[in-house]
C-alpha positions in Angstrom: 0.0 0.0 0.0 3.1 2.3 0.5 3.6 2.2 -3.1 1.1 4.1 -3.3 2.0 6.9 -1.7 5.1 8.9 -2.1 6.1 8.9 1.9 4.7 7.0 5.4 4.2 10.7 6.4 1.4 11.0 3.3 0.3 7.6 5.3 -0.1 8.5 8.2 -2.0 11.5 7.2 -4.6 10.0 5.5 -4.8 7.8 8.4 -5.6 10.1 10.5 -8.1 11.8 8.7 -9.9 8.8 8.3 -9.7 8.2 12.3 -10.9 12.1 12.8 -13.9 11.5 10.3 -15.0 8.4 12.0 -14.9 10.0 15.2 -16.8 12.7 14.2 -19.5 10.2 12.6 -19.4 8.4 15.7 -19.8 11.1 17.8 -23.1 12.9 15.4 -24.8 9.1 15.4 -24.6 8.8 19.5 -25.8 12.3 20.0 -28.8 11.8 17.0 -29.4 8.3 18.9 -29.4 9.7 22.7 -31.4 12.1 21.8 -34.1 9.7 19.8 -33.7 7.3 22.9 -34.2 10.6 25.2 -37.8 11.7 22.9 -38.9 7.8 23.3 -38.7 7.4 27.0 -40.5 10.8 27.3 -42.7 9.4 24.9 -43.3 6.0 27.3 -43.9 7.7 30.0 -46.3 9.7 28.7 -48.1 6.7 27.5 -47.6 5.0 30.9 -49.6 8.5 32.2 -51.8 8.3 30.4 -53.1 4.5 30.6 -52.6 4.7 34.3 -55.2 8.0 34.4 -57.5 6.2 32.4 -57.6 3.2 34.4 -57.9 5.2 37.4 -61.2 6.9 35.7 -62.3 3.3 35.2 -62.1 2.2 38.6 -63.9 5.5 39.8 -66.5 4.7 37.5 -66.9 1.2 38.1 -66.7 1.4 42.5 -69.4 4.4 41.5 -71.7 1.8 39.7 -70.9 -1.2 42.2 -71.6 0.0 45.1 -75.3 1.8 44.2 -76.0 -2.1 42.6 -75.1 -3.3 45.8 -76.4 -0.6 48.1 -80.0 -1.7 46.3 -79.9 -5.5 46.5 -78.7 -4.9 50.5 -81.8 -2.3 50.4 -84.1 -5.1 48.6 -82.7 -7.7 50.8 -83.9 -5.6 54.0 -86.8 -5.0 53.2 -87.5 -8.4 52.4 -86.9 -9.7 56.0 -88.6 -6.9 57.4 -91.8 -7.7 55.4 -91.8 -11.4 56.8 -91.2 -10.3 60.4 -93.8 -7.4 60.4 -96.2 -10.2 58.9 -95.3 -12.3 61.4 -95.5 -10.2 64.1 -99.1 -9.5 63.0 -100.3 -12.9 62.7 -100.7 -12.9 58.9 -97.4 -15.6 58.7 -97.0 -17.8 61.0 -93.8 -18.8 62.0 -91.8 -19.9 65.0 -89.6 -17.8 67.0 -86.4 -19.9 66.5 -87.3 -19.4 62.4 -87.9 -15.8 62.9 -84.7 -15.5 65.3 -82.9 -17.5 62.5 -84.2 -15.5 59.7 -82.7 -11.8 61.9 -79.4 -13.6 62.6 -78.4 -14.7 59.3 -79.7 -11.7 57.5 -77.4 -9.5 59.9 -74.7 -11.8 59.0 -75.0 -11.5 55.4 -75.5 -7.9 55.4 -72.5 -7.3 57.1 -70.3 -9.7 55.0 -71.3 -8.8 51.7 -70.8 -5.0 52.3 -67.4 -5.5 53.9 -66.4 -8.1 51.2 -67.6 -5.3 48.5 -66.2 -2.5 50.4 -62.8 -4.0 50.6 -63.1 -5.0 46.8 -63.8 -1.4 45.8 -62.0 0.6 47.9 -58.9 -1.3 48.5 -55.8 0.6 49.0 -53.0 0.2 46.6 -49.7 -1.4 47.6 
């Protein structure tokens, strides 16, 4: 390859302007691809953002909606076992006390299960 060129000085020369190009190259390609990198992690978290607001809405939305449903079927449920214990208590059904005493206990139970079981399901806290 040194016949090529008159001297090793010419050689070196051009060797080292190929080395300084490169470098330069190098260096414009890593600052173009930090700077992409740097625009797409902006870019994630802004779509991290904005999926974790939206499932927030969700979840407000959804607690909103479950807990009237179950607020009513609690309300239904009452009124239900009120109904049979006013009739019974005026003679219209007749039952025995241990049914009626049955009937109070486990509704009591139930009520206070199913709206702690829901309240824990909606509102739990986020760890």
């Amino acid at each position: 390859m040194t016949e090529y060129f008159q001297d090793d000085s010419s050689l070196d020369r051009l060797l080292s302007q190929l080395e300084a190009s490169s470098a330069e190259a190098g260096e414009q390609s890593n600052s173009v691809t930090f700077a992409d990198l740097e625009r797409q992690d902006k870019q994630l978290d802004l779509q991290l953002k904005e999926t974790q607001v939206k499932s927030q809405e969700q979840d407000r939305e959804q607690r909103d909606k479950y807990a009237k449903k179950i607020f009513w079927v609690v309300v239904g449920y009452l009124a239900v076992v009120l109904l049979i214990v006013i009739l019974g208590g005026a003679k219209v059904l007749f039952t025995t006390d241990t049914v009626l005493i049955t009937l109070l206990g486990t509704t009591t139970a139930n009520v206070i299960s199913l709206l702690v079981i829901v309240a824990k399901y909606l509102f739990h806290s986020k760890e």
